[in-house]
Backbone and ligand atoms as CSV (ligand in chain L), in Angstrom:
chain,resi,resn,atom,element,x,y,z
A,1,UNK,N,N,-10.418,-15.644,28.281
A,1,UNK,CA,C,-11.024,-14.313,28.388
A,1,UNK,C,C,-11.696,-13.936,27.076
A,2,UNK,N,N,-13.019,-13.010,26.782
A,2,UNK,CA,C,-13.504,-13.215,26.124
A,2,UNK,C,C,-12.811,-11.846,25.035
A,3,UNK,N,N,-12.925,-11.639,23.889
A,3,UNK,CA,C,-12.036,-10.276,23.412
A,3,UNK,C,C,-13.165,-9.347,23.639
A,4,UNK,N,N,-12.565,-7.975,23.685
A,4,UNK,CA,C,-13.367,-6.841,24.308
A,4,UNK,C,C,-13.002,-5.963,23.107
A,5,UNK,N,N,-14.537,-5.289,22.779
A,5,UNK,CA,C,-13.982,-4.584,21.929
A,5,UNK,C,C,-13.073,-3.975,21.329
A,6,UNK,N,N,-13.161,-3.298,20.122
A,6,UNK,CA,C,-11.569,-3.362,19.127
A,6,UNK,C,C,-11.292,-2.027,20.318
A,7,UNK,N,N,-12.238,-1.182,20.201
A,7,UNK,CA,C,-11.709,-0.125,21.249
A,7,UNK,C,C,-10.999,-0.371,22.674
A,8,UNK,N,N,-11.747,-1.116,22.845
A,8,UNK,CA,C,-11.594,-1.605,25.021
A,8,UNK,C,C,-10.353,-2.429,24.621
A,9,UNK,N,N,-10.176,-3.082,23.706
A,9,UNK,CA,C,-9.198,-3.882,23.575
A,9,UNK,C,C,-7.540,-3.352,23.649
A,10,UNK,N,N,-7.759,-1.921,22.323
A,10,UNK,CA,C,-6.627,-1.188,22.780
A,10,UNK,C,C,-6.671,-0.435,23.489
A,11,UNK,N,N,-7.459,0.020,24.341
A,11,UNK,CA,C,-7.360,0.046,25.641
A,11,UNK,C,C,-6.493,-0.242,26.746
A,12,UNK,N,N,-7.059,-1.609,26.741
A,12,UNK,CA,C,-6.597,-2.752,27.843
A,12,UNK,C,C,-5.020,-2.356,27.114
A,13,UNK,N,N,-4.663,-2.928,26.114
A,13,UNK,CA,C,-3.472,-3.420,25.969
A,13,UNK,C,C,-2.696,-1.957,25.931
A,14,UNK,N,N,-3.149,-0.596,25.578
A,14,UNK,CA,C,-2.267,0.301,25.696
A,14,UNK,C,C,-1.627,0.554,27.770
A,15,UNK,N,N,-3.123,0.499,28.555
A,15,UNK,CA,C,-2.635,0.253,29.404
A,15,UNK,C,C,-1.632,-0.720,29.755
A,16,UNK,N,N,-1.852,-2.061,29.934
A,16,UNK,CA,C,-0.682,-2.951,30.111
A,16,UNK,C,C,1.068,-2.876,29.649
A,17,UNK,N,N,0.569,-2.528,28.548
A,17,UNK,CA,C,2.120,-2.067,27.584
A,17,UNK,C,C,2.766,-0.565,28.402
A,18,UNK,N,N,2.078,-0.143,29.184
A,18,UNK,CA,C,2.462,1.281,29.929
A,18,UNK,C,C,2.745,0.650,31.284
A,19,UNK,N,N,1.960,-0.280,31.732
A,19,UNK,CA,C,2.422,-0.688,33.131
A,19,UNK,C,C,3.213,-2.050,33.090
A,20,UNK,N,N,3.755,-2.654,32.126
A,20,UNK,CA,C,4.837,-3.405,31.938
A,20,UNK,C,C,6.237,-2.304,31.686
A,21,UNK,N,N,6.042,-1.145,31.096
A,21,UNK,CA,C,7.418,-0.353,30.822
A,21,UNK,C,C,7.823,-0.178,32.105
A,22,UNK,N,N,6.955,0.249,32.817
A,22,UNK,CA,C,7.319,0.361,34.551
A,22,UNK,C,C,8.492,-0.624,34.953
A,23,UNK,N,N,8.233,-1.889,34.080
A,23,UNK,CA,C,8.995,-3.163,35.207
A,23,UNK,C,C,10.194,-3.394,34.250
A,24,UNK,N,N,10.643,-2.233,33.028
A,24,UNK,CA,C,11.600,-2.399,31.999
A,24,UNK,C,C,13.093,-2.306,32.973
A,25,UNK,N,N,13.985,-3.465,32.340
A,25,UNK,CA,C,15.456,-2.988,33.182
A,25,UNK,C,C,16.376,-2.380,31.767
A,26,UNK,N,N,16.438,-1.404,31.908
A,26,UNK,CA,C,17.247,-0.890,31.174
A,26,UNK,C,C,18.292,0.219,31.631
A,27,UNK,N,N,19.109,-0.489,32.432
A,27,UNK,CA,C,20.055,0.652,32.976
A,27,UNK,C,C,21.069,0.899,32.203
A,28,UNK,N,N,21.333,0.425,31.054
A,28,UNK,CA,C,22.206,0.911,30.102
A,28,UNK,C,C,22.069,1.719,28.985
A,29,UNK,N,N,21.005,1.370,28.835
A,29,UNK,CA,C,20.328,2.635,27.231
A,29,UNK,C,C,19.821,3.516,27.881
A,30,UNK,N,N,18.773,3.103,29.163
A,30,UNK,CA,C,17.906,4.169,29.837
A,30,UNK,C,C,16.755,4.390,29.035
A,31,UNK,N,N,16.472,3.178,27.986
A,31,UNK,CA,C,15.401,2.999,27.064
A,31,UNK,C,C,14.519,2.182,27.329
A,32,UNK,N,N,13.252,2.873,28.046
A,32,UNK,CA,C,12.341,1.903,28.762
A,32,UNK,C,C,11.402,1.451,27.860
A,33,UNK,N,N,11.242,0.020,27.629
A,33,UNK,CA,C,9.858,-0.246,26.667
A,33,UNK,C,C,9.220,-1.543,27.557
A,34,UNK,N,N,7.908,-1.130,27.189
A,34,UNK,CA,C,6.675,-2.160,27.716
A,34,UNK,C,C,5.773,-2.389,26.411
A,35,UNK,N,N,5.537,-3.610,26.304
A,35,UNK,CA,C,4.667,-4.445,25.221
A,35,UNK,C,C,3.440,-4.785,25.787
A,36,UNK,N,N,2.245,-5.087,25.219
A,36,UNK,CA,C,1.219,-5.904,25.473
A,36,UNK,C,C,0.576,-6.696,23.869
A,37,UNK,N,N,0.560,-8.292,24.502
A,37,UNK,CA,C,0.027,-8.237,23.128
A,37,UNK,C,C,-1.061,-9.536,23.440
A,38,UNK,N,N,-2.327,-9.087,22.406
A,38,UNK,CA,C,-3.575,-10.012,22.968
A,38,UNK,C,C,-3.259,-11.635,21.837
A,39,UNK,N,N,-3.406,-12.415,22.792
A,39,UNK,CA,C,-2.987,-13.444,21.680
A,39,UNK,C,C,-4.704,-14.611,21.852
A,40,UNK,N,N,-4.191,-15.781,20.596
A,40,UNK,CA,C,-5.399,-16.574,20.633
A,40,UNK,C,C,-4.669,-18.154,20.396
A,41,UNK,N,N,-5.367,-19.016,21.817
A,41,UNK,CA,C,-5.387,-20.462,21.672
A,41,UNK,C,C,-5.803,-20.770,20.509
A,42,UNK,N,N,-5.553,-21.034,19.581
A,42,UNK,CA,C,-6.061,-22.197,18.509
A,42,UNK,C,C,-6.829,-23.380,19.046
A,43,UNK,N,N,-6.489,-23.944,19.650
A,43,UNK,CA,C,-7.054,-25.827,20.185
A,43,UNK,C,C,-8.068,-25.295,20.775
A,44,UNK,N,N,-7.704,-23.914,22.359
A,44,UNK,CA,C,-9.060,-24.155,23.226
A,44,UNK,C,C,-9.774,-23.054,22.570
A,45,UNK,N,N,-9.435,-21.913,21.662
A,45,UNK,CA,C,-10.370,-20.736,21.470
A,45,UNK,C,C,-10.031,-19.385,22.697
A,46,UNK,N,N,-9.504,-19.883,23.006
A,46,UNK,CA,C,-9.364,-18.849,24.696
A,46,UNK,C,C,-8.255,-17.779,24.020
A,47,UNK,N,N,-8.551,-16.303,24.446
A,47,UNK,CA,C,-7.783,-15.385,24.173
A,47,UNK,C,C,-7.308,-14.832,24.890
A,48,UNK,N,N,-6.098,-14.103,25.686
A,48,UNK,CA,C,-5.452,-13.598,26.599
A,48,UNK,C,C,-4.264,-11.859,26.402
A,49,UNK,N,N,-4.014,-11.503,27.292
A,49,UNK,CA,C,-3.193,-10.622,27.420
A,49,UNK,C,C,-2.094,-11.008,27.800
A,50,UNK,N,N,-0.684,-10.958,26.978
A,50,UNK,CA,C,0.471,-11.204,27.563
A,50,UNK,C,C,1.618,-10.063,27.387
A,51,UNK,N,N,2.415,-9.606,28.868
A,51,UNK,CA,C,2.916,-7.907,28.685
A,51,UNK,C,C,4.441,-8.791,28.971
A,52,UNK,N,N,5.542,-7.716,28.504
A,52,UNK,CA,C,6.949,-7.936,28.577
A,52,UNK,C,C,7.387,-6.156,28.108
A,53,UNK,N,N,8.353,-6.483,28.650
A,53,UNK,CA,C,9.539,-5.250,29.175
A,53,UNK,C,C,10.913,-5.725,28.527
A,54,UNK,N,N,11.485,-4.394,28.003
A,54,UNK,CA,C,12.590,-5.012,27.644
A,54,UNK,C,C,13.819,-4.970,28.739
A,55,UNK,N,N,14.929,-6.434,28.555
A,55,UNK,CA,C,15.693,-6.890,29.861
A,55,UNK,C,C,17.326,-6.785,28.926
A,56,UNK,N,N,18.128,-5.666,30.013
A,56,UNK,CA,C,19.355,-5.676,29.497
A,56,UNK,C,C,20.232,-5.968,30.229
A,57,UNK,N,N,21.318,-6.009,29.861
A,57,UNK,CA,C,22.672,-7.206,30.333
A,57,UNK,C,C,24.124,-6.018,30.234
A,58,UNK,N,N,24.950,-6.468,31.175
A,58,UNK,CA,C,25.959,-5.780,30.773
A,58,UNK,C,C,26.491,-6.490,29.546
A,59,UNK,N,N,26.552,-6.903,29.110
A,59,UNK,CA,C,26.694,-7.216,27.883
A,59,UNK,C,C,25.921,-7.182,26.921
A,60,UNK,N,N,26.249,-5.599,26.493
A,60,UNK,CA,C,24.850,-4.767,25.870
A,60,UNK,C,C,24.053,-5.650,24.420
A,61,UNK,N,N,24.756,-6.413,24.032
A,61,UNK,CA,C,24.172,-7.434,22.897
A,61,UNK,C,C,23.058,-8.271,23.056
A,62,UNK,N,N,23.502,-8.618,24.579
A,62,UNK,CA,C,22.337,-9.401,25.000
A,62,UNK,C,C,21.150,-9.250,25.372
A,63,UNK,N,N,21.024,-8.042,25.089
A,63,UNK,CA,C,19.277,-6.862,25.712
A,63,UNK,C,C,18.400,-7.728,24.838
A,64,UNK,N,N,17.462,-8.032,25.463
A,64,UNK,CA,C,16.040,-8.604,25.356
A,64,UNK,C,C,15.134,-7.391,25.336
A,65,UNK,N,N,14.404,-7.780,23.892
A,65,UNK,CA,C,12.990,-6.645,23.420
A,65,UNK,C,C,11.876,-6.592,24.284
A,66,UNK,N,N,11.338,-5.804,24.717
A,66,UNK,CA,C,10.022,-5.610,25.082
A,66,UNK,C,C,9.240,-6.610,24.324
A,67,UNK,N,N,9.000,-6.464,23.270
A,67,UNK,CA,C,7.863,-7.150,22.219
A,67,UNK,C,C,7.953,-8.265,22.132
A,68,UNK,N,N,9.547,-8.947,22.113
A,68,UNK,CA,C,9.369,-10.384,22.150
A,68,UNK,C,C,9.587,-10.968,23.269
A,69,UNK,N,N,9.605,-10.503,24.413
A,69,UNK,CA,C,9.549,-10.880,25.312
A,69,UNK,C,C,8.146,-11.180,25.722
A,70,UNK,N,N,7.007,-10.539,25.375
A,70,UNK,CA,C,5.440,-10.621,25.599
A,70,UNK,C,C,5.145,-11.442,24.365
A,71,UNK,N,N,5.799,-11.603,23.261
A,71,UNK,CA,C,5.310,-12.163,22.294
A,71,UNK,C,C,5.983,-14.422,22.813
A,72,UNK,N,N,7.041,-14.187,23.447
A,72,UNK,CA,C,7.494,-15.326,23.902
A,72,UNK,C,C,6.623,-16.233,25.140
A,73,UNK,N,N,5.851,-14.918,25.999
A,73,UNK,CA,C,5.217,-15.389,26.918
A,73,UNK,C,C,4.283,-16.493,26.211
A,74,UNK,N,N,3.520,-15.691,25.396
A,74,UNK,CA,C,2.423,-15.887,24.715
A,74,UNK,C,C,2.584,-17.382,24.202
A,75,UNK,N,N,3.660,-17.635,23.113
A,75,UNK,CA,C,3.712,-18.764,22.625
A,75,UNK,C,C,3.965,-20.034,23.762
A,76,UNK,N,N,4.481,-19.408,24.938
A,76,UNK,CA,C,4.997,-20.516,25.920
A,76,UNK,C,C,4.503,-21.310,26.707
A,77,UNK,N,N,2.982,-20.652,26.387
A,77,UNK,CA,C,1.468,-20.455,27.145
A,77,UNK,C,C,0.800,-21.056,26.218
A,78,UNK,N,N,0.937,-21.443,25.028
A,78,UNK,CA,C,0.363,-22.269,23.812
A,78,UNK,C,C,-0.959,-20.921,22.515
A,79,UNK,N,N,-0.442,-19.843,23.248
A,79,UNK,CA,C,-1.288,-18.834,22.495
A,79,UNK,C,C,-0.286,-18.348,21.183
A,80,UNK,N,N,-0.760,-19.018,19.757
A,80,UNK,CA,C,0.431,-19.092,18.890
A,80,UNK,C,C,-0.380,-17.991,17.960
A,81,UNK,N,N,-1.478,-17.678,17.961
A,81,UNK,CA,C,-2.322,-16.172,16.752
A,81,UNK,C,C,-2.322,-15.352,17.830
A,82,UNK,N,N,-1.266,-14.128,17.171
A,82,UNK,CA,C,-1.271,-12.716,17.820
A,82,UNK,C,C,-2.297,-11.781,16.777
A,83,UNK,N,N,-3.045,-11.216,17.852
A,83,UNK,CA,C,-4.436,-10.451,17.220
A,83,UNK,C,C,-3.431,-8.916,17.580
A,84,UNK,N,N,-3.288,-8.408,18.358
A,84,UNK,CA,C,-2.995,-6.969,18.586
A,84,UNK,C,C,-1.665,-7.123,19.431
A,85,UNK,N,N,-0.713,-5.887,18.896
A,85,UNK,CA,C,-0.010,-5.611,20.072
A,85,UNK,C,C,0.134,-3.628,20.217
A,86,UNK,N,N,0.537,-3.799,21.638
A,86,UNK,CA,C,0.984,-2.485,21.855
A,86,UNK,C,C,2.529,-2.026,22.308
A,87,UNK,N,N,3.084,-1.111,22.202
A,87,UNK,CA,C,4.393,-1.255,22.368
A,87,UNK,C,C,4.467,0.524,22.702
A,88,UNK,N,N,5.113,0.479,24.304
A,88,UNK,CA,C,5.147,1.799,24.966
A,88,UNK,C,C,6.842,2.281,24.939
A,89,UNK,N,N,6.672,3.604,24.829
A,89,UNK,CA,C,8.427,4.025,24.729
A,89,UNK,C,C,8.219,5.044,25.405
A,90,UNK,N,N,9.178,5.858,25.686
A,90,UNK,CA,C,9.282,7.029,26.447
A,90,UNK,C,C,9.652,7.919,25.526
A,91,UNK,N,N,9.483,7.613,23.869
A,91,UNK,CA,C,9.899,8.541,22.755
A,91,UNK,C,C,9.068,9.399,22.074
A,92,UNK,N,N,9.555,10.667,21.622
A,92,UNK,CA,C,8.491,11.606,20.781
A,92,UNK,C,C,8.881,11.738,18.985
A,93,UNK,N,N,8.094,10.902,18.362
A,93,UNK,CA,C,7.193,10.378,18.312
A,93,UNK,C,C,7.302,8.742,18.932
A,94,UNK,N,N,6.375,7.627,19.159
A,94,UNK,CA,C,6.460,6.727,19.897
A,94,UNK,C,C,7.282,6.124,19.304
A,95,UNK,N,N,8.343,5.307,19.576
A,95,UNK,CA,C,8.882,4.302,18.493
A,95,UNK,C,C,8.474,2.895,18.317
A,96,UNK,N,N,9.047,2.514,17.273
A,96,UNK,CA,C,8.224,1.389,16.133
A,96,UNK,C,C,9.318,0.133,16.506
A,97,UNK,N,N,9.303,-0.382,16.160
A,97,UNK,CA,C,9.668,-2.105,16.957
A,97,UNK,C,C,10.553,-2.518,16.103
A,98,UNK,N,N,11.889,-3.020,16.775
A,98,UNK,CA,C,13.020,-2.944,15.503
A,98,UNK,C,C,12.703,-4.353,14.145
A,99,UNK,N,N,13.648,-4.269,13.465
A,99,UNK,CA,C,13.270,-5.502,12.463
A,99,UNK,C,C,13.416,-6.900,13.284
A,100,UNK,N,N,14.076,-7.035,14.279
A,100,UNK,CA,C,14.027,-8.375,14.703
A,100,UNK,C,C,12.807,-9.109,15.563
A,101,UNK,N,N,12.135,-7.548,16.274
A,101,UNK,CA,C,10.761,-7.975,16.741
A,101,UNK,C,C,9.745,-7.990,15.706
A,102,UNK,N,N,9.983,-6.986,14.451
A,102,UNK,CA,C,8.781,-7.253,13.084
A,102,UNK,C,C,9.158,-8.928,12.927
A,103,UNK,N,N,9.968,-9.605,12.432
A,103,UNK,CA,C,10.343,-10.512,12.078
A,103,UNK,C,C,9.674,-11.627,12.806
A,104,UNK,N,N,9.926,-11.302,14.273
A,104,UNK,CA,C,9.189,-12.483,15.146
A,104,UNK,C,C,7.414,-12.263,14.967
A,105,UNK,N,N,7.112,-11.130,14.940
A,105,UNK,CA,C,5.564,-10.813,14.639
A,105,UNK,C,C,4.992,-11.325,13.097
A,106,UNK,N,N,5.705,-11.614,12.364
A,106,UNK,CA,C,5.179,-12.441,11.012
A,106,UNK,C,C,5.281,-13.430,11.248
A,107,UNK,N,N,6.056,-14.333,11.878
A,107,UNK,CA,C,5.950,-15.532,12.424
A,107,UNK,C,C,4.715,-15.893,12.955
A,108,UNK,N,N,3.995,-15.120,13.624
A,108,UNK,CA,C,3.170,-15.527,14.618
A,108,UNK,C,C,1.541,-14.229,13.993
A,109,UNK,N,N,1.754,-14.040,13.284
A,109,UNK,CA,C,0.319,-13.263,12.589
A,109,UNK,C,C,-0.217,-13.071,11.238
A,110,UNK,N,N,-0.880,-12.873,11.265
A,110,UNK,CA,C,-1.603,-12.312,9.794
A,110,UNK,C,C,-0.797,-11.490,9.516
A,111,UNK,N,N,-2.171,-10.266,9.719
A,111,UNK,CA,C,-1.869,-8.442,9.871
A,111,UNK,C,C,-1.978,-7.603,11.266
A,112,UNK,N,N,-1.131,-8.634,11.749
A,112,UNK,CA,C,-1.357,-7.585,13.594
A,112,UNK,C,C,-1.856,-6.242,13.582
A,113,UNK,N,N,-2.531,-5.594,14.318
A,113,UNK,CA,C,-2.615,-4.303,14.803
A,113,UNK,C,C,-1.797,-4.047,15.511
A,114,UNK,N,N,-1.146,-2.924,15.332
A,114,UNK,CA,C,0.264,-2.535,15.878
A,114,UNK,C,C,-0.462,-0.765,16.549
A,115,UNK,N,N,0.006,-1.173,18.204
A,115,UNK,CA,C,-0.362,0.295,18.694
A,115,UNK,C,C,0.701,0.920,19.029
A,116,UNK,N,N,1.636,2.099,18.536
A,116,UNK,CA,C,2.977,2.276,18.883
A,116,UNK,C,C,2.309,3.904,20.148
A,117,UNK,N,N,3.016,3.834,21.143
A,117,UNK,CA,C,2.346,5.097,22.177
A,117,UNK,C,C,3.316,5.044,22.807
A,118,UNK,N,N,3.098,6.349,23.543
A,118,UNK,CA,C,4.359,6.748,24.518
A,118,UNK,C,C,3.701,7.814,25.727
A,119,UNK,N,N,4.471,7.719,26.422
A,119,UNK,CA,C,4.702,8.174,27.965
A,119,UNK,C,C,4.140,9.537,27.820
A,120,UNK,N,N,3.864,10.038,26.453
A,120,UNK,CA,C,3.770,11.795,26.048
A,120,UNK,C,C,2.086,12.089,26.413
A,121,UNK,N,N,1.206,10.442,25.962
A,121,UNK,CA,C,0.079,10.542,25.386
A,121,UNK,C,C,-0.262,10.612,24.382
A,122,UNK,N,N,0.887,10.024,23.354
A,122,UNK,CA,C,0.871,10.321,21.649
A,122,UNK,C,C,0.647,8.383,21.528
A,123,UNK,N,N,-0.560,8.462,20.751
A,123,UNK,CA,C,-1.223,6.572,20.379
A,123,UNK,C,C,-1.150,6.821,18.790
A,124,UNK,N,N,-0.477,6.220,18.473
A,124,UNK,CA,C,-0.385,6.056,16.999
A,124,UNK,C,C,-1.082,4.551,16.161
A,125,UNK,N,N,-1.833,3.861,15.807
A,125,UNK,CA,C,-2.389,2.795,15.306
A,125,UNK,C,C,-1.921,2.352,13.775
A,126,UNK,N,N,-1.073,1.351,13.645
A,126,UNK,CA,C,-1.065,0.889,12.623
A,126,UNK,C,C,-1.303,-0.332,12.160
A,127,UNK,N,N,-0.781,-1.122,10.825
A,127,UNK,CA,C,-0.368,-2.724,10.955
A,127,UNK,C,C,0.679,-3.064,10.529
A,128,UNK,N,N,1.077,-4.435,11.002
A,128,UNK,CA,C,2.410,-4.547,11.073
A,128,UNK,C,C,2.379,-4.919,9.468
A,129,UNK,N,N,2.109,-4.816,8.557
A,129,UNK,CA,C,2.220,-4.771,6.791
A,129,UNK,C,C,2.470,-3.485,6.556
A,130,UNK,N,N,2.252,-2.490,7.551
A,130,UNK,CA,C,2.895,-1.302,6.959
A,130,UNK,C,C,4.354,-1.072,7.601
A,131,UNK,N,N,4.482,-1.276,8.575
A,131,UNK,CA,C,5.879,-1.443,9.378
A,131,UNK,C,C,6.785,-2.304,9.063
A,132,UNK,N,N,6.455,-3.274,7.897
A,132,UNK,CA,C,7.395,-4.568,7.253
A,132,UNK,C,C,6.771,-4.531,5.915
A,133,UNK,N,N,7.242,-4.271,5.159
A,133,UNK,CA,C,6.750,-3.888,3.444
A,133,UNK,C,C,6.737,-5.946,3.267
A,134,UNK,N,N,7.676,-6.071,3.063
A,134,UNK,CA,C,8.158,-7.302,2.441
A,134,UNK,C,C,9.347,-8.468,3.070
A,135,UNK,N,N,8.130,-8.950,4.282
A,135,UNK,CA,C,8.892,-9.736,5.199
A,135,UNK,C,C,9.821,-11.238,4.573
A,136,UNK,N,N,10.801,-11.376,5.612
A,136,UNK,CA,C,11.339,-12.671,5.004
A,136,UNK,C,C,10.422,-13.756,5.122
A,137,UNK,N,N,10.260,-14.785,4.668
A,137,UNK,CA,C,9.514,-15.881,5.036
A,137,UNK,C,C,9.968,-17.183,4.138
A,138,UNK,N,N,10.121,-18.586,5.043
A,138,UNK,CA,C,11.189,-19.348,4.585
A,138,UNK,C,C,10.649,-20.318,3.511
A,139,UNK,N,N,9.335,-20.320,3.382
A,139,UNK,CA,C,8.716,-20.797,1.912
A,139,UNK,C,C,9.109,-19.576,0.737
A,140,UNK,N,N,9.133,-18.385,0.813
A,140,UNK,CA,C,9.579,-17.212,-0.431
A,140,UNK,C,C,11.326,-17.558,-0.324
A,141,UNK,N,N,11.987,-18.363,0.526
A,141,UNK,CA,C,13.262,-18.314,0.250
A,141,UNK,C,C,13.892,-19.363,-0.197
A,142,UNK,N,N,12.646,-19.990,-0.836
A,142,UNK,CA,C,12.735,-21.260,-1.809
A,142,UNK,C,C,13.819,-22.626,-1.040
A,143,UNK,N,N,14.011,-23.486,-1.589
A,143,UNK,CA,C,14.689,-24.662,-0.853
A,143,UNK,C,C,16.105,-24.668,-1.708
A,144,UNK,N,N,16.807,-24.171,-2.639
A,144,UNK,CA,C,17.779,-24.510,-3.100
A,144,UNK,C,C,18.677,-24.354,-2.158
A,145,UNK,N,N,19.627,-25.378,-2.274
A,145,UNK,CA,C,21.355,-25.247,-0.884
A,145,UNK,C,C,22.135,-24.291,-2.086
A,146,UNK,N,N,22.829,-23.362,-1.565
A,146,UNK,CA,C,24.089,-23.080,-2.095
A,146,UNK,C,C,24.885,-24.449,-2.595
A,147,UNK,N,N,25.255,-23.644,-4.100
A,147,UNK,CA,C,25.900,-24.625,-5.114
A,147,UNK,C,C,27.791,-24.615,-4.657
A,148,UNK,N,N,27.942,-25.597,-4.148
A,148,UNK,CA,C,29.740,-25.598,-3.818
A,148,UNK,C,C,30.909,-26.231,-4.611
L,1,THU,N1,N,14.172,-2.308,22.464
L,1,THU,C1,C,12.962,-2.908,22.630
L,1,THU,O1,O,12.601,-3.333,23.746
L,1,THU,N2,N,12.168,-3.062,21.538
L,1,THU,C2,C,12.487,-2.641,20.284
L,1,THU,O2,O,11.736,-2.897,19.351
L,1,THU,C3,C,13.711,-1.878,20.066
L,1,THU,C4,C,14.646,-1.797,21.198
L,1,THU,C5,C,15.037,-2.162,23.640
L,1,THU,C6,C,16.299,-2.978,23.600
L,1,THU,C7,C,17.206,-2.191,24.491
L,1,THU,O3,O,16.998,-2.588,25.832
L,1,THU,C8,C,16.751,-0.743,24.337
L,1,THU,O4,O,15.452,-0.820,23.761
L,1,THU,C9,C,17.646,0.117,23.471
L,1,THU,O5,O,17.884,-0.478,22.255
């Protein structure tokens, strides 16, 4: 698919990230989130939309993120550069994506565009360098083993 403007783009993806929250199971928090995030083939060039919902368990530990759940599609699909994501909540102000989904989003980007929005009509635009000051990354955590 070809990318659609920066506008049409968050667009598209604010929609999707609103009609993936729809398909959120969260009967235990009652915390519905929907993701969309536009990713890019490397090998073929081809760019796509991939949406996820977050999936919870009675065994409340085991709740699966919205974000990496669309961010998992993506890689599984061979789309490994995330250009934009969006991430829908039912919160005022929208909420922001915990550290374990920032974490998976440096893995897989530059400086994402991060669209945080909610169910209110409140679109907030940021990047994920402002939402993660100073990410981990396993070349900055040098190679020495603990000395025993
Ligand atoms: N949740 C997400 O889907 N994304 C986040 O970034 C934070 C939290 C979900 C997990 C759980 O189902 C519910 O929100 C409450 O924590």
């Amino acid at each position: 698919m070809k990318r659609p403007s920066r506008a049409a783009l968050f667009e598209e993806l604010t929609a999707a990230a609103l009609c993936a929250q729809k398909h959120a199971y969260a009967p235990y928090s009652r915390f519905r989130v929907g993701s969309a995030v536009w990713a890019l083939n490397t090998k073929s060039g081809e760019e796509r939309l991939f949406a996820g919902a977050n999936v919870e368990n009675a065994s409340f530990g085991l709740a699966l993120c919205a974000e990496r759940n669309a961010i998992a599609s993506a890689i599984s699909e061979g789309f490994r550069e995330l250009k934009a994501i969006a991430i829908a909540t039912g919160s005022q102000p929208p909420g922001s994506p915990c550290g374990l989904c920032l974490q998976t989003m440096v893995e897989f980007a530059v400086d994402l565009d991060v669209i945080l929005l909610n169910t209110h009509g409140d679109r907030h635009k940021t990047k994920l360098s402002q939402l993660i000051k100073r990410p981990f990354r396993w070349k900055g955590a040098g190679t020495e083993r603990d000395a025993r």
